[in-house]
N, C-alpha and C positions, 0 to 999 in steps of 0.2 A: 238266722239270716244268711241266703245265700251271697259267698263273695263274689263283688263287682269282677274279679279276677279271671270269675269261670267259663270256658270253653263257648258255652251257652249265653255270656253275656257279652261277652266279647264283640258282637256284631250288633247290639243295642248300643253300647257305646259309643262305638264306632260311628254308627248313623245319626246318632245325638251330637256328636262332635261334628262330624261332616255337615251338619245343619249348621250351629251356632260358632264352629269355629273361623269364620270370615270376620276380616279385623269389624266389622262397620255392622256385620248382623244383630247383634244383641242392642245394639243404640236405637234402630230401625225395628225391629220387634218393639220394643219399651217406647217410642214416640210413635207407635200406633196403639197401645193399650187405653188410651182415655179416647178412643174411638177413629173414625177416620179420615184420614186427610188426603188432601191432594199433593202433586210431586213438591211444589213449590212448597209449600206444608211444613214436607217432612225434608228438604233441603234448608230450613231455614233453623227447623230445631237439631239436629245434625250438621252441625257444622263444624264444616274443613272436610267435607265430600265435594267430590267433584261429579257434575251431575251424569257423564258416562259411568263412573262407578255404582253412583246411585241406582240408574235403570236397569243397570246387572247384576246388582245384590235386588231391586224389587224384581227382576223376574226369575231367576232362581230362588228365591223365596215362593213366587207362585205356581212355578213349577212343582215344588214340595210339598204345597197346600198350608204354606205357613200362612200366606195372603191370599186375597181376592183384590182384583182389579176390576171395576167397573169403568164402561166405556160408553159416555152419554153422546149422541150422535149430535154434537152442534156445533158450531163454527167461533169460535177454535172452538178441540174439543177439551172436552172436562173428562179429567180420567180421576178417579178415586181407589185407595187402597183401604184396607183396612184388615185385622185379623181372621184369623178363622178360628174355629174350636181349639185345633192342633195347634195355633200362634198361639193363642189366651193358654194352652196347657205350658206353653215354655216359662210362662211367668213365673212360677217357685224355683222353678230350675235355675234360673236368671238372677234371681232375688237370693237366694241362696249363694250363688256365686260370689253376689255382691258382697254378702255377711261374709264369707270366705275372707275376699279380699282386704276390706274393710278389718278384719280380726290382726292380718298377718302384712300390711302393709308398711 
């Protein structure tokens, strides 16, 4: 097994972390895995965000293709997020961290 250490992995890391390392990302991944919701949604399962925080961790998230944002044209509108392949692969990664945490807490 090549080490996490190496030269070569070192920018895998790096963009793994620069994903999931925002305090609020990993909560907001995991309350969109049992499918998708809306802003209100995911402010109500996440709480103690503030909903400008909120809009900046969902759209750097969709900027990375962690989410999809859909935008129904009606008054108000209805915006919906949900994962993408690349969100649903972070879940081991996630899940694994928790076992981490959970071990050594």
């Amino acid at each position: 097994m090549e080490s996490l250490a190496s030269p070569k992995n070192t920018p895998c890391v790096a963009l793994a972390t620069k994903v999931i390392g925002d305090k609020w990302t990993p909560f907001l991944i995991t309350s969109l895995l049992d499918g998708t919701l809306r802003f209100g949604e995911i402010q109500e399962k996440v709480k103690g965000l503030n909903p400008r925080t909120l809009s900046a961790r969902l759209d750097s998230l969709e900027m990375v293709g962690i989410i999809t944002k859909k935008i129904y044209p009606s008054v108000p509108p209805k915006v919906e997020y949900s994962l993408t392949q690349k969100g649903k692969d972070l879940f081991p990664v996630l899940n694994s961290m928790k076992k981490w945490g959970e071990k050594y807490l």
